[in-house]
Structure formats: C-alpha cells, structure tokens
N, C-alpha and C positions, 0 to 999 in steps of 0.2 A: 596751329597751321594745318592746313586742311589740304593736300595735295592729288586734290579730285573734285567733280562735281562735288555742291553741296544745295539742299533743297530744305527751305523751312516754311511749314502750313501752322499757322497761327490759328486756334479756332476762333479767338476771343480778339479784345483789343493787344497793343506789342506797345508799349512804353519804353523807350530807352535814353537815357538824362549819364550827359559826358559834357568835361569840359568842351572838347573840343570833339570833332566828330568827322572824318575823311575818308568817300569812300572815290576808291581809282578801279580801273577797268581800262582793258586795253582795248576792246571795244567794244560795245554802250550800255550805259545805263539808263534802264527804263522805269520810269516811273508812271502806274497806269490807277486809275479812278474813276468806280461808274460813277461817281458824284462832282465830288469836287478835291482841288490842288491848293492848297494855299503853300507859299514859300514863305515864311515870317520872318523878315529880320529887324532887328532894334536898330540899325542906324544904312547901312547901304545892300542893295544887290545889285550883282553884276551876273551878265550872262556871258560869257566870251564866246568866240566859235567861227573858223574859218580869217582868224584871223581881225575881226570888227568883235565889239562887244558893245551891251545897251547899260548904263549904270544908274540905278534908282538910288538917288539920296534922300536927303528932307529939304535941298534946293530946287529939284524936279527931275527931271527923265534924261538922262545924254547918251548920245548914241556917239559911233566911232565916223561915223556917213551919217547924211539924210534917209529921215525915213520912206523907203518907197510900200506903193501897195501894190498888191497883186501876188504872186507866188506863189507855191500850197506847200504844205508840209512834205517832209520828206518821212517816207515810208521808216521803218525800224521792227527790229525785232521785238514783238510783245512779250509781257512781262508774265510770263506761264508757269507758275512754279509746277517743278515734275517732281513724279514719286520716285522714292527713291526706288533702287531697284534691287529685288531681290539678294540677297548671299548667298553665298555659296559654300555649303559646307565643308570645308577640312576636317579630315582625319588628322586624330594625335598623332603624334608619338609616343610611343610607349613610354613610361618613363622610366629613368632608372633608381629605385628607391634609395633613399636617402640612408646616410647612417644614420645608425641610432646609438649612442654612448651604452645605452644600458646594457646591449645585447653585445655592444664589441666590449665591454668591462666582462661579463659572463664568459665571452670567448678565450678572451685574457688568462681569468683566471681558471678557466678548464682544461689548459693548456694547446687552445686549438694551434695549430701550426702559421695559420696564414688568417687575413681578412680577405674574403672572398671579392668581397664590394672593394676594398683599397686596392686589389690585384687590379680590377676593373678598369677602374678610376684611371691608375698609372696607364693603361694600357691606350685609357681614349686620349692624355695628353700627346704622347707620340706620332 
C-alpha cells in the first residue's frame, strides 16, 4: 500500500502475467503509444462509458445505440510519468543503547548498586 504519489520508469521492456489483473482510478486512466494499442482478448471486449457500451464478441460488433459519426475525442490528462521527488533528510534520534548481559552480569557481581540503563528504562515508561 502506497499512500502517496507513486512514479515508475521502466528502461527496458515491463512484463507482468496474473491471473486476473484490475486496475481502478477515481479519475482516469491513461493509456498512451507513439506506435500502437492493441487490447487482446480471447473471447469478448466491452467498452462501457457514459452509460452506452460497444461489445466485440466472435458474433460481431454491438453497441448499446446506433452508431453515429462525427464527434472528436475528449481531451484527458496525459500519461507523464514524473520523478520522483527529492527526500528529505531527518535527523536521528539518538539512541539509547541497548543492554548488554555481559556487562550488567560484571555489574552484578561487582557489587554495583543500581543499573544505570534499567533506572532509564523505568523512568521513560512513566
């Protein structure tokens, strides 16, 4: 899950083989080719939109209405993949170092009074 722009530049060819394969957008999907488009499918396509849809079977062509001519395409946002954009560095936190058995076993048995770091520790849960 990606919960921001996301931008991918392919150098080479992008293969990708799924059963099934669904992409949604709330609004639009652009799909752009200085060559060519082919949509392939093994048995129907359908186009829906605005309500009318045109559907290609292996019977022939059916649309929802008669087909008219004339009209031109409607404009859309081009398909521009952008870079991504800069980061921005964070500073750490410091950290607080970790226990180590070996040195609180030492401390143990040298009689030190306290652990420094468990004092700590107690102190940041409160």
């Amino acid at each position: 899950q990606i919960l921001a722009d996301d931008s991918l530049t392919v150098v080479g060819n992008q293969h990708i083989s799924a059963a099934n394969h669904l992409v949604s957008a709330a609004g639009q999907v652009h799909l752009s080719s200085k060559m060519h488009v082919v949509i392939d499918a093994g048995m129907t396509a359908t186009l829906k939109a605005g309500g009318q849809w045109i559907n290609i079977t292996p019977l022939g062509i059916f649309s929802s209405v008669p087909m008219l001519l004339g009209g031109m395409p409607m404009p859309g946002m081009p398909a521009v993949p952008g870079l991504p954009t800069a980061l921005v560095p964070k500073a750490a936190t410091p950290a607080i170092p970790s226990l180590i058995p070996s040195k609180q076993i030492k401390a143990i048995a040298g009689g030190a009074p306290f652990c420094r770091r468990c004092a700590e520790a107690r102190q940041e849960q409160v």
